[in-house]
N, C-alpha and C positions, 0 to 999 in steps of 0.2 A: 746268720751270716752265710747260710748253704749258697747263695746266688755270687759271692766271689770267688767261688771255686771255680767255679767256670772259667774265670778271667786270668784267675790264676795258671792254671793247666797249659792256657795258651802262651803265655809267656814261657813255661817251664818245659812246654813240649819241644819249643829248639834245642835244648839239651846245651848251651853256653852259657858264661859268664856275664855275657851280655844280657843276656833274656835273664837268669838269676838276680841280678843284680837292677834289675827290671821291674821283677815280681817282687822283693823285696820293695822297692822303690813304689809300689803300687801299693802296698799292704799300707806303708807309711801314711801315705796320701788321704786312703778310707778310712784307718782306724784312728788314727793321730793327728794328720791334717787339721779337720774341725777342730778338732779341744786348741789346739796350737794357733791356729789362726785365733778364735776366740779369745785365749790368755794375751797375744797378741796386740789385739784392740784395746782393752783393758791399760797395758802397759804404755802404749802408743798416744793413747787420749792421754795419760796424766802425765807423759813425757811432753805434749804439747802445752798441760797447761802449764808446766814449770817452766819452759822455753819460753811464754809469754808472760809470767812472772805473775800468775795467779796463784793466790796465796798458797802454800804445801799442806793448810788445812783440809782446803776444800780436794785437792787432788786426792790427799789421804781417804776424806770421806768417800770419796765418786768409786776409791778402788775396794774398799771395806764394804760397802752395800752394795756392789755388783757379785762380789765374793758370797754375801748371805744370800744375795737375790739367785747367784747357781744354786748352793747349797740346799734352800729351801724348796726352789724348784725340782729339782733331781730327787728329793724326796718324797715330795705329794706327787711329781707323776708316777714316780716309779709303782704305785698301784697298777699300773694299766700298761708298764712298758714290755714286760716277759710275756705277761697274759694276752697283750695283744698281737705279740712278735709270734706266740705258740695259732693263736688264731687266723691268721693270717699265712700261716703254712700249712693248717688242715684247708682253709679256703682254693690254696693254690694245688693243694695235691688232690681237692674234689672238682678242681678248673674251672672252683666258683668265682673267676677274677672280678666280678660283678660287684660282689660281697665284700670288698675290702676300703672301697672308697666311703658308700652308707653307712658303715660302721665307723671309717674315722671319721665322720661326720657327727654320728652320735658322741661318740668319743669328746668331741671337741665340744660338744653343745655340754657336756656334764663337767667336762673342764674349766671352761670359761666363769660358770658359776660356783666352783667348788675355789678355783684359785683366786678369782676374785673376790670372794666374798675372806676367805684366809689372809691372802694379803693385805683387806684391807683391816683386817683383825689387827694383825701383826704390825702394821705400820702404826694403827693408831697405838698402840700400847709402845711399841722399841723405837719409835720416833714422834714424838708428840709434838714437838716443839719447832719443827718444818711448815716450811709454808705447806696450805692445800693444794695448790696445783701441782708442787712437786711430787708430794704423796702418790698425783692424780698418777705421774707421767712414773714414779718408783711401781705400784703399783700394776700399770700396764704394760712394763717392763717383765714382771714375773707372772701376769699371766701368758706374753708371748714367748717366754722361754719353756714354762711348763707346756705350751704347746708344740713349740720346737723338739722336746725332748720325748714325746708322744708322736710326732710323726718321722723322727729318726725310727720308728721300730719298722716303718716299711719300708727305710732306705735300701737294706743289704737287700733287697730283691729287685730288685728296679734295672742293677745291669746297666745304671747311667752314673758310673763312679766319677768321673771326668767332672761333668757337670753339675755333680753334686759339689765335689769338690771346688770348683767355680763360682757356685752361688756361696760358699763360706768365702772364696777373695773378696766376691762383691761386699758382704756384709762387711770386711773389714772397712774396703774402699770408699763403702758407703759410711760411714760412721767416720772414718778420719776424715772425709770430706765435709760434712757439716760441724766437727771437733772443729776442723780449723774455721768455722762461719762464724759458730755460735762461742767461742773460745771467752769469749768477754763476759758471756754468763755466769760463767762457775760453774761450778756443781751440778747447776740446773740444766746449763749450754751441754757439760758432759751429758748427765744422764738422757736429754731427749738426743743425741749424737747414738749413743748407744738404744736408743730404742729403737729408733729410726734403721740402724742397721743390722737389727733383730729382726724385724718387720718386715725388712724387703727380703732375708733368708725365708723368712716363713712361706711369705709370698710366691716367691720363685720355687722351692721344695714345694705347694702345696700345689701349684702349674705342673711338676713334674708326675708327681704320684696322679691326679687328676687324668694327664694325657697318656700313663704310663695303661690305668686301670680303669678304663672309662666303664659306665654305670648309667642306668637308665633311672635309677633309682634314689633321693636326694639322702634319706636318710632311716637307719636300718637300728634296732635296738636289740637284737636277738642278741647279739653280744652281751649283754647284761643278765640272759637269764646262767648264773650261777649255777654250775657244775664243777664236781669235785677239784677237778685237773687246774680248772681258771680259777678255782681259789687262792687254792694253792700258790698258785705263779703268783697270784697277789702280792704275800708273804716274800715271796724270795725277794721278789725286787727292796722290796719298802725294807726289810732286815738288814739286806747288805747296803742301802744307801745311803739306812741310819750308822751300821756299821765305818762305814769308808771317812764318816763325816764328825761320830764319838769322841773321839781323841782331839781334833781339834776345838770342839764346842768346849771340852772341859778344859783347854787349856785355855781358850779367851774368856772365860767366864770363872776361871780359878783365881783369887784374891793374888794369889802368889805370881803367877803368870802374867796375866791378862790386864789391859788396858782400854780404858773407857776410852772410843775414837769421836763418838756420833749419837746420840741419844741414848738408847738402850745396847749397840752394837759396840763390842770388843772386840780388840784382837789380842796377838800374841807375839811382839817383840824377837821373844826369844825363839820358839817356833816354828811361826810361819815363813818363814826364807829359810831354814834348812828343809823342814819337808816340801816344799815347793819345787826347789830343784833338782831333790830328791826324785820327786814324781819327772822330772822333765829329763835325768837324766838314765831312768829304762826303759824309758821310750822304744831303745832297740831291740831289750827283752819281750817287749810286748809284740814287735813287730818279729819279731822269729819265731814267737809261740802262735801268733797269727797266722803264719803261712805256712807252719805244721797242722795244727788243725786241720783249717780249710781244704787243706790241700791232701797228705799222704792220709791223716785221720778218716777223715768226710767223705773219703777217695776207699777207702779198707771198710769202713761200715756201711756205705753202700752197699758194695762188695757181696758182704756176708747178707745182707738184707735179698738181694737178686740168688744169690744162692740156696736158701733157703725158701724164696716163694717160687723158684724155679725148680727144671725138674733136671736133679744134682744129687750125686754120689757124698752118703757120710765122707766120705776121707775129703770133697771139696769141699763141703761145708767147712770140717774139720781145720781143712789149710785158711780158709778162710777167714774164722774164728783167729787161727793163730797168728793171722797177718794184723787182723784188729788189736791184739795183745802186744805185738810189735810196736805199730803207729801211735799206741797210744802210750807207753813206756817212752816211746825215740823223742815225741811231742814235751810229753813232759821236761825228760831229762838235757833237750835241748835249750829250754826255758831253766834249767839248773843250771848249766854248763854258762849262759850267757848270762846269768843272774851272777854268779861269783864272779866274772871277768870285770863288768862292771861293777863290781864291789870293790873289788882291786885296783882295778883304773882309777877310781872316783876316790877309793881313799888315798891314792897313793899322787893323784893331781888336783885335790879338794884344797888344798892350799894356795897350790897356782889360780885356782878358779875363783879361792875367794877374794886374793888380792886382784884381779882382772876386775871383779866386778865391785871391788872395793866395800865388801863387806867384813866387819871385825871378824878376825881368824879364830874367838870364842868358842863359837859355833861348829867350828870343822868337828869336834867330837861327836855333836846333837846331828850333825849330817852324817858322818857316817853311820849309825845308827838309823837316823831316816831312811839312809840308802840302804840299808839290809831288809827293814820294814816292807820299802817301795818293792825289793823285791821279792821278797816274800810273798807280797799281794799279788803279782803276776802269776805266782806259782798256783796260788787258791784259785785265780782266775781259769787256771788252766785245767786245774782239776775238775773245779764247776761245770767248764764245756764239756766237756767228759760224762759228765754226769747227767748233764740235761741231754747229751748226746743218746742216752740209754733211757732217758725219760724216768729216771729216778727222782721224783717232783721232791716223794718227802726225804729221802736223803738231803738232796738241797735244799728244804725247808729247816733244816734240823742243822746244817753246815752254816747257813746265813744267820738262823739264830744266836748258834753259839758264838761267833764272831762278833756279833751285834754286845751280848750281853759281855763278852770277856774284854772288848775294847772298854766299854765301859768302864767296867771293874778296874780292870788293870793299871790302865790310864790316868781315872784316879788314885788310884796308889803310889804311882809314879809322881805324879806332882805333888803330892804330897811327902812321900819319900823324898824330897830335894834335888836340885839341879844336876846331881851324878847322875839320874834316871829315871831324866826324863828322854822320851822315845822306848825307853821298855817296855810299856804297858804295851803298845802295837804291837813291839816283835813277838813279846809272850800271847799274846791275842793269837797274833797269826800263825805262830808255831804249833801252838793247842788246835787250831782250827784247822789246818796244814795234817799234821796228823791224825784228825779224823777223819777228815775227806780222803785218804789216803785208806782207812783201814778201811769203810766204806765202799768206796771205788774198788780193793782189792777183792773183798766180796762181789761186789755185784758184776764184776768179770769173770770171776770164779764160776757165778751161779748162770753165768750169761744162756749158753744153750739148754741148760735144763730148765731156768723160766720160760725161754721162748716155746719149749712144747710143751710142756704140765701146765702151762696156766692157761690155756686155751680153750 
């Protein structure tokens, strides 16, 4: 995400509330925008198809398989989404900007038959009993999103946050606009409404990066020969994807829990509407630990980086280092500070908001809960930047694991332990996890300028 700092700075360099309130408002737009727009569409199509009194079958299904069609997707790309995010910045720091387009191109040609040949695995086996063409169109639905989520890793550099953000209205626009053609189809009018406005995001994002990084070259596989570092990154993605996504597989899929919606595909009643809005409502944690980073963080470790390859007195290095120890405590503990606020807001108006949205007030426990979760994830998120910040691969090889396996674990023991606790498997996950990236991280800033010159 180094290339929003830039955008950032400009806003924050007026020094008012206007410009803060500005750069905040920007941070929003790139980091949460898309997902929100996204969840958006989702919500909007089966708002249109209950408004046209198409059965609440079929709308339940079109939101249930769009739900596994993310899910699935965000995991099989996430092989390639850090590893190519790290490649793509040695490229641009050797101003090999040539290099970036050939390779998403390889990229895409390995994808196309890795997720369609998956997809159609998985459809045959969790939906048998669908027509084929649907299959056709659920299918090329998840290979366009596995590749959407493969060339977001070259958005943050692009510098065309606006337009990025543009082409996610159009997909909404586009997709409520054929929702309302094809509305008389079902299921089936949904799902190609939603492809269709997949399609024309991919489309328009793949015009961007194209005239962003032009290339004389159609297509480049060097990317693929394996080295230590892109392994690695492999791993981190695919751990925390699995991770992010544990806890609820086991709850749609636990006897006790989970309910058959759609062929092989369940959900979770109890669940999925508390952590939902759980996720939607630290949105603002995310965006204030976003514009820490980027900005004071990414702004202090440069810093010490030009300090150190320039010609600079021990005592600036020294301040320099300590400025980094700063930015990156202030980063954090502002992601604490805003994580409890909305903890307290949200338990303390989680009532008013269930009765607004007319969901049984059951549940307000299971959300508060979710909301400590939600934030607790933001906090490991932050730690993580941090950490890749330092190029600590296998530290975060070893942090996405563990969180992987203790969601797991835990999760199922919570469901099974019975309705008092469920949502504690996550928080114990992320707490465990939380604390190791913490003792981790406190190390590998301790040891920060004695690695930089003994391992050279």
């Amino acid at each position: 995400m180094a290339g929003i700092g830039f955008e950032l700075r400009k806003f924050l360099a007026k020094d008012s509330y206007t410009s803060l309130i500005s750069a905040y408002g920007y941070v929003g737009i790139v980091t949460t925008g898309p997902w929100l727009l996204s969840m958006l569409t989702i919500l909007i199509l089966a708002l249109i198809g209950r408004s046209h009194h198409i059965p609440q079958e079929q709308t339940r299904d079109f939101e249930v398989i769009v739900v596994y069609l993310i899910a699935g997707s965000l995991v099989l790309s996430s092989i390639f989404q850090h590893s190519y995010t790290r490649y793509i910045a040695n490229q641009c720091y050797l101003k090999r900007y040539d290099k970036i387009v050939p390779t998403l191109n390889s990229i895409y040609s390995v994808m196309l038959l890795l997720s369609g040949s998956v997809g159609a695995i998985a459809i045959h086996f969790l939906l048998p009993d669908i027509a084929n063409q649907l299959k056709l169109i659920i299918n090329a639905c998840f290979v366009v999103l596995c590749l959407i989520w493969v060339t977001t890793s070259v958005l943050s550099g692009l510098l065309a946050y606006k337009t990025i953000f543009f082409a996610f209205v159009g997909n909404f626009l586009v997709a409520i606009t054929i929702g309302l053609l094809l509305h008389s189809f079902g299921l089936q009018g949904f799902m190609i409404s939603y492809l269709c406005g997949q399609f024309f995001l991919l489309m328009i994002l793949i015009y961007i990066i194209y005239t962003f990084y032009p290339s004389y070259e159609l297509i480049d596989y060097d990317f693929f020969r394996l080295k230590g570092t892109k392994i690695a990154l492999f791993f981190t993605g695919i751990f925390y994807n699995i991770g992010i996504w544990a806890d609820k597989f086991i709850f749609w899929y636990s006897p006790i829990t989970g309910n058959t919606i759609i062929g092989g595909l369940h959900a979770s009643i109890v669940y999925d509407t508390p952590i939902f809005i759980a996720y939607l409502a630290v949105i603002p944690a995310m965006i204030i630990f976003s514009l820490h980073i980027e900005t004071d963080y990414a702004e202090a470790h440069e810093d010490l980086y030009k300090k150190i390859c320039g010609d600079n007195t021990l005592s600036q290095i020294e301040m320099a280092y300590q400025n980094v120890l700063v930015a990156g405590r202030g980063a954090i503990y502002s992601v604490l500070k805003s994580g409890a606020y909305i903890l307290v807001v949200g338990a303390m108006a989680g009532s008013g908001i269930f009765i607004w949205f007319n969901i049984p007030s059951v549940y307000l426990p299971l959300f508060c809960i979710c909301l400590l979760a939600a934030s607790l994830n933001v906090i490991l998120l932050a730690t993580l930047d941090i950490i890749f910040y330092l190029d600590k691969i296998q530290h975060a090889i070893l942090i996405t694991f563990v969180f992987m396996m203790t969601n797991i674990i835990f999760s199922f023991i919570s469901v099974h332990l019975g309705i008092f606790y469920f949502g504690y498997g996550l928080v114990a996950s992320l707490l465990v996890t939380i604390m190791l990236s913490f003792v981790l991280l406190n190390r590998d800033l301790a040891n920060l300028q004695y690695e930089t010159y003994m391992l050279q």
